[in-house]
Backbone atoms as SQL, in Angstrom:
CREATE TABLE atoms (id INTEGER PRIMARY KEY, chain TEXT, resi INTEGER, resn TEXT, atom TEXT, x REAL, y REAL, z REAL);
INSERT INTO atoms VALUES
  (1, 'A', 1, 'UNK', 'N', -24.288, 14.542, -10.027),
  (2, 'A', 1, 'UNK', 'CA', -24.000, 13.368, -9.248),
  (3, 'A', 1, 'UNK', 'C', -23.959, 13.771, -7.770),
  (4, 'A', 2, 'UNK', 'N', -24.970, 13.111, -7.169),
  (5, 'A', 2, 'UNK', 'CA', -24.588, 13.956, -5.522),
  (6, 'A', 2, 'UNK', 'C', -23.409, 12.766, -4.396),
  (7, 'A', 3, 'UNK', 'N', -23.259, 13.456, -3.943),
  (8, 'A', 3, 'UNK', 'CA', -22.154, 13.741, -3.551),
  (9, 'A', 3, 'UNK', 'C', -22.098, 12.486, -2.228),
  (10, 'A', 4, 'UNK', 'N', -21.353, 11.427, -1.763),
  (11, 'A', 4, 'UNK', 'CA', -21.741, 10.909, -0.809),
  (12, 'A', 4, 'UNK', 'C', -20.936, 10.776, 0.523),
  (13, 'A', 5, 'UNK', 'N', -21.058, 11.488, 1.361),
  (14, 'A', 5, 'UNK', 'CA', -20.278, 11.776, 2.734),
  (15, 'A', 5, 'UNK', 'C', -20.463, 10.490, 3.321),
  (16, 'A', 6, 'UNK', 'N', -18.980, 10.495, 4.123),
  (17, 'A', 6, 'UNK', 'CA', -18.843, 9.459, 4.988),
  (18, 'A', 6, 'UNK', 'C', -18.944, 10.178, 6.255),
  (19, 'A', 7, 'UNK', 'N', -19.380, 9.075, 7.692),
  (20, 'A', 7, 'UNK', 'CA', -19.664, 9.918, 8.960),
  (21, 'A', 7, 'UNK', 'C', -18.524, 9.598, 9.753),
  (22, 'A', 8, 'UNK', 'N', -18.117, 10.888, 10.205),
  (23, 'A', 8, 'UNK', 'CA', -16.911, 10.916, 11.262),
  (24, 'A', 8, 'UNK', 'C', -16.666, 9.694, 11.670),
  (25, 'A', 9, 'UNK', 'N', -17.905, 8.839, 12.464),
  (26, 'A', 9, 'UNK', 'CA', -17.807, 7.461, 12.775),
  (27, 'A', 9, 'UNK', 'C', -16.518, 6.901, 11.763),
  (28, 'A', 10, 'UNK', 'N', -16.185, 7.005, 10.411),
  (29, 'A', 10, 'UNK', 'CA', -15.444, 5.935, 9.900),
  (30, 'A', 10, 'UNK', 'C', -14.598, 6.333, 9.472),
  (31, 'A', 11, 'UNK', 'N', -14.312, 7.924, 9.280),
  (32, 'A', 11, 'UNK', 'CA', -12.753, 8.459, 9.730),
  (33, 'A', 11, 'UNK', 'C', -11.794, 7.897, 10.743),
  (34, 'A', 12, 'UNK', 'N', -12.642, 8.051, 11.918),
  (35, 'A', 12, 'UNK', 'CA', -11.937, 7.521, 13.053),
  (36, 'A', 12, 'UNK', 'C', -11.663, 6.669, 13.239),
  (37, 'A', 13, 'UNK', 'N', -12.416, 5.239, 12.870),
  (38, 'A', 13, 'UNK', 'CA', -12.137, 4.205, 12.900),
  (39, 'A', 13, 'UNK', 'C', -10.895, 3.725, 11.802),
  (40, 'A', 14, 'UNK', 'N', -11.200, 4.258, 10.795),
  (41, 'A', 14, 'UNK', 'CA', -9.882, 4.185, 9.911),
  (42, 'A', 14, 'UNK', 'C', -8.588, 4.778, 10.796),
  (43, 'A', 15, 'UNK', 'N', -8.906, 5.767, 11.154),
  (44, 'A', 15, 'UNK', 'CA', -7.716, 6.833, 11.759),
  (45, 'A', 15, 'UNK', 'C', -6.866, 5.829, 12.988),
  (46, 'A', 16, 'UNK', 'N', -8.122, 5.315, 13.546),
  (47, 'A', 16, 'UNK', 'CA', -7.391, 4.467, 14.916),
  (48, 'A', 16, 'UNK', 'C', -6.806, 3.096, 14.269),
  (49, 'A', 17, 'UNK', 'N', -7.132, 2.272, 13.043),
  (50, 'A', 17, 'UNK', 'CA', -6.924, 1.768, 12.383),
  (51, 'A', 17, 'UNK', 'C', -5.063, 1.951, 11.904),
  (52, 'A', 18, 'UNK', 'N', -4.695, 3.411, 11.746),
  (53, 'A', 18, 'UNK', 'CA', -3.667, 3.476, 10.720),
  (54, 'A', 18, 'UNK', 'C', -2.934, 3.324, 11.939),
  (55, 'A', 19, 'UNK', 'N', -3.047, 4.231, 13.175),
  (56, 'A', 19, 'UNK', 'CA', -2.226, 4.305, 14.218),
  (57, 'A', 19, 'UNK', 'C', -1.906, 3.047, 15.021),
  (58, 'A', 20, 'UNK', 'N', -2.775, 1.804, 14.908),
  (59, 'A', 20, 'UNK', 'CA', -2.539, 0.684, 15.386),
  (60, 'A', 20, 'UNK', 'C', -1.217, -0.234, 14.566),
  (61, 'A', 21, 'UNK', 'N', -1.743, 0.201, 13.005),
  (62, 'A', 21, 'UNK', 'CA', -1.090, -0.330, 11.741),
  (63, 'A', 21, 'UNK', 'C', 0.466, 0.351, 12.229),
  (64, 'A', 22, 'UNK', 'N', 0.746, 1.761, 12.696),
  (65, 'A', 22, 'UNK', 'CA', 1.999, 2.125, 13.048),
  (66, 'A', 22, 'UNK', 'C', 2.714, 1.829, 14.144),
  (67, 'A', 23, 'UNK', 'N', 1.934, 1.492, 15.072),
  (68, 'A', 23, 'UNK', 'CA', 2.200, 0.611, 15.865),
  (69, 'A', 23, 'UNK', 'C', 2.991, -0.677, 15.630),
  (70, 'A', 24, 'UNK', 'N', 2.200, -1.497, 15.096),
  (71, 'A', 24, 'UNK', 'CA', 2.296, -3.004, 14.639),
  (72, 'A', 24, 'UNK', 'C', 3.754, -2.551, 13.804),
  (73, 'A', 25, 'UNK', 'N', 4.225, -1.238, 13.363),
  (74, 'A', 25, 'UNK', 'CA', 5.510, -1.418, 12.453),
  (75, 'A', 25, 'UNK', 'C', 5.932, -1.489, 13.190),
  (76, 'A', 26, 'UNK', 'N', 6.111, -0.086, 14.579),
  (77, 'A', 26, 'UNK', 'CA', 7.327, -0.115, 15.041),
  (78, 'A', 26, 'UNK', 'C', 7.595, -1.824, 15.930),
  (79, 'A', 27, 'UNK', 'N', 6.937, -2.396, 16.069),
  (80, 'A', 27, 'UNK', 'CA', 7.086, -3.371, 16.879),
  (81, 'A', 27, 'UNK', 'C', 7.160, -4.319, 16.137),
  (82, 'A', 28, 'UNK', 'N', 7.037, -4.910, 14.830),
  (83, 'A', 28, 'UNK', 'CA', 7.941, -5.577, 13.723),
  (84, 'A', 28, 'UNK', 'C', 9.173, -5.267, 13.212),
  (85, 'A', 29, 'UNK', 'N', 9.205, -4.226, 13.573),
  (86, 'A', 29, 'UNK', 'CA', 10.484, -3.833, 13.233),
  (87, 'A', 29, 'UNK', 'C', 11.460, -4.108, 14.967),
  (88, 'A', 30, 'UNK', 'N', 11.212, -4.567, 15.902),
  (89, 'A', 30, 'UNK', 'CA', 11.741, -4.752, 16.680),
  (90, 'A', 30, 'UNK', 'C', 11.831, -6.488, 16.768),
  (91, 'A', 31, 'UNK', 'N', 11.311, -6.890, 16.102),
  (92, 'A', 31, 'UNK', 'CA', 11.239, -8.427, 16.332),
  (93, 'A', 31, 'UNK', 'C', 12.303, -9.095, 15.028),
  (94, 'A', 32, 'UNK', 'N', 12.598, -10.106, 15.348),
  (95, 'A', 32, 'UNK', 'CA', 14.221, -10.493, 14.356),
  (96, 'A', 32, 'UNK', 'C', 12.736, -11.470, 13.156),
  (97, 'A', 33, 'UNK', 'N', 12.930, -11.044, 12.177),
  (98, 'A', 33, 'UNK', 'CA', 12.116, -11.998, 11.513),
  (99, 'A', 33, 'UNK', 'C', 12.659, -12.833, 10.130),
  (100, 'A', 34, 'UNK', 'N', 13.941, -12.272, 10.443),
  (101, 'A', 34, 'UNK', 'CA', 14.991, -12.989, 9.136),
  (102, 'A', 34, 'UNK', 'C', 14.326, -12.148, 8.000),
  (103, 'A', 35, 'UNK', 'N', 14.433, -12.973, 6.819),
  (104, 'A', 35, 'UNK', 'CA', 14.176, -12.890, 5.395),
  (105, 'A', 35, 'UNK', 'C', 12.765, -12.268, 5.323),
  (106, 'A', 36, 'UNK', 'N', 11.856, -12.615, 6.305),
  (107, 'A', 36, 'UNK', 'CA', 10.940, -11.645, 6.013),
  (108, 'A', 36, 'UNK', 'C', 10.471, -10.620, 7.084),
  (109, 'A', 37, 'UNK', 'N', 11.413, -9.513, 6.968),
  (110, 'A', 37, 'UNK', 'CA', 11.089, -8.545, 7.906),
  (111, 'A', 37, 'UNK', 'C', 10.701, -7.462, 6.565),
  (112, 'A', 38, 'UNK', 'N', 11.179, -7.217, 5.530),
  (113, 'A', 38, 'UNK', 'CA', 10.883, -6.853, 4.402),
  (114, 'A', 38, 'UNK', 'C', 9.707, -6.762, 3.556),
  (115, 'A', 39, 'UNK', 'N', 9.424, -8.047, 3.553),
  (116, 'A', 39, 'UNK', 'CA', 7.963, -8.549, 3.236),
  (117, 'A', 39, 'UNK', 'C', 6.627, -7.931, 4.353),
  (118, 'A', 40, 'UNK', 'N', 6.927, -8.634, 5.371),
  (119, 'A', 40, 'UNK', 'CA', 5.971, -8.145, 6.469),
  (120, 'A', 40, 'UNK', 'C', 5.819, -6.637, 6.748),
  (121, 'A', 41, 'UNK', 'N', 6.613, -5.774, 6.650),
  (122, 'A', 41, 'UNK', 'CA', 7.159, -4.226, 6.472),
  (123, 'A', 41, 'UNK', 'C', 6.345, -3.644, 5.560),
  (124, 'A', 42, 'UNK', 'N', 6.377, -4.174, 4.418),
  (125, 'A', 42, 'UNK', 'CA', 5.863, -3.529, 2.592),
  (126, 'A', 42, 'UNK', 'C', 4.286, -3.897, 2.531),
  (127, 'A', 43, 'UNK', 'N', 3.973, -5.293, 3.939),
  (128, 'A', 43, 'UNK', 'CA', 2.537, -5.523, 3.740),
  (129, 'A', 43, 'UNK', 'C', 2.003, -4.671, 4.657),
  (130, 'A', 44, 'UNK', 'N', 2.288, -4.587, 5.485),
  (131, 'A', 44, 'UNK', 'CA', 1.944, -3.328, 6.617),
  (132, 'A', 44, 'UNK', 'C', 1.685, -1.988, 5.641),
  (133, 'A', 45, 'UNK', 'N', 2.957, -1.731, 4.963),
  (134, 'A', 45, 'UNK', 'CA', 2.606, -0.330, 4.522),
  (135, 'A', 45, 'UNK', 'C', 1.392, -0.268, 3.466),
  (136, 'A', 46, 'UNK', 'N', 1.771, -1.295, 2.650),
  (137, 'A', 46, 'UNK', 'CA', 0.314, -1.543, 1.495),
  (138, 'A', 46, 'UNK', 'C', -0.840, -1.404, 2.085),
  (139, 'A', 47, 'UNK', 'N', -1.147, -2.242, 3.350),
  (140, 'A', 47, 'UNK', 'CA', -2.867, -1.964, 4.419),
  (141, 'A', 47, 'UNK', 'C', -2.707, -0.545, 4.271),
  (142, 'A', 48, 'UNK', 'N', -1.439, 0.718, 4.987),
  (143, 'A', 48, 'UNK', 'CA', -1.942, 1.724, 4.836),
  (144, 'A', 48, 'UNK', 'C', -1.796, 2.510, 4.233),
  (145, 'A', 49, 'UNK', 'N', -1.615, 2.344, 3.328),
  (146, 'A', 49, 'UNK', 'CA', -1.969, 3.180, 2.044),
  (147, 'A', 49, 'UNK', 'C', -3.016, 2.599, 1.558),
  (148, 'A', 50, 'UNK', 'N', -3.461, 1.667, 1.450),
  (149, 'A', 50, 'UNK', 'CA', -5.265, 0.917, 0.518),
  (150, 'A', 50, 'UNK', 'C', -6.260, 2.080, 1.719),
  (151, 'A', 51, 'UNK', 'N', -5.993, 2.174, 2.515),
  (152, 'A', 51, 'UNK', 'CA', -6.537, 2.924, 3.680),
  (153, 'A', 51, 'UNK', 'C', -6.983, 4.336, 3.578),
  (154, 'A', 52, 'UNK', 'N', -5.586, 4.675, 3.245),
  (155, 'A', 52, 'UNK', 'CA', -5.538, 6.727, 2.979),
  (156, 'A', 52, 'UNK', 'C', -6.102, 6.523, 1.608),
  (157, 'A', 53, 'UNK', 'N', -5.815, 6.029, 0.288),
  (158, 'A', 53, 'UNK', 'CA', -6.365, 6.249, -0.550),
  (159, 'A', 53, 'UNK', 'C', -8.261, 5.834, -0.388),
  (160, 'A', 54, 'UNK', 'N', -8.711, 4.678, -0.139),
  (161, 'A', 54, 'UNK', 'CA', -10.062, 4.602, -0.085),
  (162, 'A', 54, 'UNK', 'C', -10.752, 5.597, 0.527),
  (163, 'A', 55, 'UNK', 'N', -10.299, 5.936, 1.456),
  (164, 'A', 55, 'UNK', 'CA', -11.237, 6.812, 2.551),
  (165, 'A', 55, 'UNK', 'C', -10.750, 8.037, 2.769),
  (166, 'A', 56, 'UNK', 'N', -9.695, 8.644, 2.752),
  (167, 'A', 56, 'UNK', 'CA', -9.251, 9.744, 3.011),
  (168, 'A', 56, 'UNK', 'C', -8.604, 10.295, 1.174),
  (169, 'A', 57, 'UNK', 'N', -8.530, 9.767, 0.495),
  (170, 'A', 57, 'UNK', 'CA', -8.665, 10.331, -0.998),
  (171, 'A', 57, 'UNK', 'C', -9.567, 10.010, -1.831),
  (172, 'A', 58, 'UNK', 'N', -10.959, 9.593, -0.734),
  (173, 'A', 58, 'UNK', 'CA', -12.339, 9.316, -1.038),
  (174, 'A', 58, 'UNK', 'C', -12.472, 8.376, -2.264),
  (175, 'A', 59, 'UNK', 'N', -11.558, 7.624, -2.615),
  (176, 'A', 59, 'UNK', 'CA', -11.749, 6.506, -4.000),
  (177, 'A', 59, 'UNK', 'C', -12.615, 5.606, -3.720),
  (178, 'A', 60, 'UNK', 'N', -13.033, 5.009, -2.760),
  (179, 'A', 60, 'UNK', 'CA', -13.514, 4.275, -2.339),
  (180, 'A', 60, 'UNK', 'C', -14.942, 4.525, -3.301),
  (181, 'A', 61, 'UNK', 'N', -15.703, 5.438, -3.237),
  (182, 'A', 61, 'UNK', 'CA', -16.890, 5.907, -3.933),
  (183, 'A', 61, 'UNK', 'C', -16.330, 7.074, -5.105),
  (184, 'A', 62, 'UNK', 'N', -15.789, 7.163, -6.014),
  (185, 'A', 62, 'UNK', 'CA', -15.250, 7.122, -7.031),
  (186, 'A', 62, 'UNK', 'C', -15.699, 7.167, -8.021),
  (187, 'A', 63, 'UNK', 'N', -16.207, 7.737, -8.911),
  (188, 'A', 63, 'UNK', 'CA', -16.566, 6.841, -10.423),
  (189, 'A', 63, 'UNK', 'C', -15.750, 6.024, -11.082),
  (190, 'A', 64, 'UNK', 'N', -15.899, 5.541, -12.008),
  (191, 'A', 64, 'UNK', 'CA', -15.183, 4.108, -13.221),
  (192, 'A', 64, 'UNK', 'C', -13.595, 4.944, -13.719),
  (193, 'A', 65, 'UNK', 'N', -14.169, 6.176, -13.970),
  (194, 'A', 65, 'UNK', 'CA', -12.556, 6.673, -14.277),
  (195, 'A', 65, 'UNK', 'C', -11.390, 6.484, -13.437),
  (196, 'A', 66, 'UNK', 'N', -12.021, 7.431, -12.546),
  (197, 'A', 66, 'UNK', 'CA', -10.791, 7.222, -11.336),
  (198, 'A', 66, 'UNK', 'C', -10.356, 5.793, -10.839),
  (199, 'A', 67, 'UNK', 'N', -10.940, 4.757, -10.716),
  (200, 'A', 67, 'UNK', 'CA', -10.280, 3.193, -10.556),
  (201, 'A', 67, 'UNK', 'C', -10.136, 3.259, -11.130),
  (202, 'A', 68, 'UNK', 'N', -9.823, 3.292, -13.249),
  (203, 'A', 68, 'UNK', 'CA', -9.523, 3.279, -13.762),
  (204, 'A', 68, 'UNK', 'C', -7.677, 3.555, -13.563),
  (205, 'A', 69, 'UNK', 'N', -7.800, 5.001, -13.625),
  (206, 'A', 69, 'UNK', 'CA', -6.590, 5.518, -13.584),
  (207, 'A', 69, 'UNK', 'C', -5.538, 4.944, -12.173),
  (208, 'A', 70, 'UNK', 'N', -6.127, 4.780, -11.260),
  (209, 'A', 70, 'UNK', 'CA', -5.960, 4.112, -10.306),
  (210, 'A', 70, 'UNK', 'C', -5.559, 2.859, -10.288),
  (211, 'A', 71, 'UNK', 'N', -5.797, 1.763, -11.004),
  (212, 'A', 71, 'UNK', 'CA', -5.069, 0.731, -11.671),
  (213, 'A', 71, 'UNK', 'C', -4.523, 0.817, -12.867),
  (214, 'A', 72, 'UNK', 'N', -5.019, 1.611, -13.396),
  (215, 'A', 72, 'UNK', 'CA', -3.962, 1.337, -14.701),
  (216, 'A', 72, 'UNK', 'C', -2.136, 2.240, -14.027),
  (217, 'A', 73, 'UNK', 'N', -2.326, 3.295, -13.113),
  (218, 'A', 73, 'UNK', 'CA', -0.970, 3.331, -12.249),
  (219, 'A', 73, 'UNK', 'C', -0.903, 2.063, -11.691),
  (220, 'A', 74, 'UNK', 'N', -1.296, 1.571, -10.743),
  (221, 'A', 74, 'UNK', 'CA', -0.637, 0.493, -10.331),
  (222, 'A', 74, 'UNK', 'C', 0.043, -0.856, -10.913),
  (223, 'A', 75, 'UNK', 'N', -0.838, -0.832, -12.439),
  (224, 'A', 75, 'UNK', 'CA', -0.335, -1.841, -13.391),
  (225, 'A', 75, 'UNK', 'C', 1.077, -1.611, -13.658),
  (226, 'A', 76, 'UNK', 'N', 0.588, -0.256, -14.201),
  (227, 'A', 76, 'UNK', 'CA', 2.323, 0.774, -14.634),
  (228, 'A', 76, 'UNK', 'C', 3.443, 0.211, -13.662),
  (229, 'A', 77, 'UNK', 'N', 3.258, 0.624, -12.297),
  (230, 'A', 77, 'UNK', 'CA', 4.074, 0.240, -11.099),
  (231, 'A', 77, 'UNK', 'C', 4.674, -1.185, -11.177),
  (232, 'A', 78, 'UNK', 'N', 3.895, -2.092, -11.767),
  (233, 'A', 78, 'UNK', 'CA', 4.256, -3.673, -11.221),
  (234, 'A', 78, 'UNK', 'C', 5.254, -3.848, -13.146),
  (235, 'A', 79, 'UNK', 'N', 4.575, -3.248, -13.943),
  (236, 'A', 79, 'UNK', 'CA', 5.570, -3.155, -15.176),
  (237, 'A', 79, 'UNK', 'C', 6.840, -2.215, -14.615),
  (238, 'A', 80, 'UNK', 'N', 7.274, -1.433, -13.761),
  (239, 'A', 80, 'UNK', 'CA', 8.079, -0.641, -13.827),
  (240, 'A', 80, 'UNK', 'C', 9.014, -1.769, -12.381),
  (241, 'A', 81, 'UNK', 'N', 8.533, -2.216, -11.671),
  (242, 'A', 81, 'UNK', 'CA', 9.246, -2.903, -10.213),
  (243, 'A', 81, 'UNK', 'C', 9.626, -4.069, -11.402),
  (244, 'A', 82, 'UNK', 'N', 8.705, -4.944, -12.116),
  (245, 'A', 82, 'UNK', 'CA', 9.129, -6.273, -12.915),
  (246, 'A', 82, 'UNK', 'C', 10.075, -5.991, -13.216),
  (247, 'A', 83, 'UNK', 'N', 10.389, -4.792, -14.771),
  (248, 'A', 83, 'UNK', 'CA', 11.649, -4.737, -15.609),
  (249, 'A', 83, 'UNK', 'C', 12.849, -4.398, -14.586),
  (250, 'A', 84, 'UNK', 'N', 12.507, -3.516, -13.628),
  (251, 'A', 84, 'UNK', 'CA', 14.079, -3.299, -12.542),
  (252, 'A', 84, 'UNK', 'C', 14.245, -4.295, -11.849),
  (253, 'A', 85, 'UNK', 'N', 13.551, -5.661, -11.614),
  (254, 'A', 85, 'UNK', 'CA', 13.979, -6.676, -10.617),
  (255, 'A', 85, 'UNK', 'C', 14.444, -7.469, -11.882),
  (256, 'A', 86, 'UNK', 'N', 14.030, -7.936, -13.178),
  (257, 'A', 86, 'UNK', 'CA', 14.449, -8.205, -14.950),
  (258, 'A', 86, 'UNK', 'C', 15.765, -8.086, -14.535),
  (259, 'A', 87, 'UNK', 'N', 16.497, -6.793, -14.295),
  (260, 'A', 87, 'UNK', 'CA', 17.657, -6.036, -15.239),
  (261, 'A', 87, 'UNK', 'C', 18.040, -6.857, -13.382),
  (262, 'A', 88, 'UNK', 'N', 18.069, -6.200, -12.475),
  (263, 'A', 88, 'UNK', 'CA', 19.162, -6.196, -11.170),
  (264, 'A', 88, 'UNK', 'C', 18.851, -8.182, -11.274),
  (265, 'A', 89, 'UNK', 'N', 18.030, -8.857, -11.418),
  (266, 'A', 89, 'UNK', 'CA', 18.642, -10.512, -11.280),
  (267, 'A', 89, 'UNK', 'C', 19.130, -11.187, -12.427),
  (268, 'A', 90, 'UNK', 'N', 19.492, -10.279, -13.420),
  (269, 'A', 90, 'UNK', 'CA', 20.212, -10.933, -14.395),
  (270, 'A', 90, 'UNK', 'C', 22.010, -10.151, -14.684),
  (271, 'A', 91, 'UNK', 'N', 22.309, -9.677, -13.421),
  (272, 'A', 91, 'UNK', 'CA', 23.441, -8.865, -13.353),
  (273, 'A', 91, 'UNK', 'C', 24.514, -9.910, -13.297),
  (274, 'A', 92, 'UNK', 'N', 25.437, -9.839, -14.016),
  (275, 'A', 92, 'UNK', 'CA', 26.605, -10.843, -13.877),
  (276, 'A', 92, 'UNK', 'C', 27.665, -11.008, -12.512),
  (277, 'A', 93, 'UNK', 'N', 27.292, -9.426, -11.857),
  (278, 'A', 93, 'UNK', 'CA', 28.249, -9.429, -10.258),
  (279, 'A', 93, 'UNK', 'C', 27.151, -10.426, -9.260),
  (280, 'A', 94, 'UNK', 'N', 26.004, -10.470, -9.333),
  (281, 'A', 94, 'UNK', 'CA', 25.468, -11.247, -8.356),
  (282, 'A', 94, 'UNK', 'C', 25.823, -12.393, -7.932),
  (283, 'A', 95, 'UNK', 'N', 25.796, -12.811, -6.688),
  (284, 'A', 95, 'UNK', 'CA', 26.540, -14.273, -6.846),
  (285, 'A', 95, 'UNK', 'C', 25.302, -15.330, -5.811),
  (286, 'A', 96, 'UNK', 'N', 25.272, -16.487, -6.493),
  (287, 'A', 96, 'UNK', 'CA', 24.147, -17.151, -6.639),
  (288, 'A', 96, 'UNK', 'C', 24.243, -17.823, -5.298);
């Protein structure tokens, strides 16, 4: 299977990409956004990580396995966040 390189060109652009993305935190994180400073925070970080993994842990061009394994973790993840948000909103100390 040969092998398919990406050109510096789109390192960098990713690269200037993440550093803008860190940017944009620290300066959400300076702005009052109530209830969703959390949300907006976790979507920021999700862009960079879809980021480092496509292009800099080369998934992006991948074979079928690796997305494979690659979602079937992330499935895992959303079964493992579901049952702990399950168990912590059905706690009897919470108060409604």
């Amino acid at each position: 299977m040969p092998h398919r390189a990406a050109s510096p060109r789109i390192y960098f652009l990713v690269f200037a990409s993440l550093l803008l993305l860190t940017l944009t935190t620290v300066v959400v994180a300076a702005v009052p956004l109530g209830a969703f400073h959390t949300p907006v925070a976790l979507a920021i970080a999700g862009v960079k990580a879809t980021l480092v993994v496509l292009f800099f842990m080369h998934a992006l061009h991948s074979p079928r396995l690796t997305w494979a394994a690659i979602l079937g973790s992330l499935f895992w993840l959303a079964i493992m966040i579901g049952l702990t948000m399950a168990d912590y909103l059905t706690r009897g100390w919470m108060h409604a």
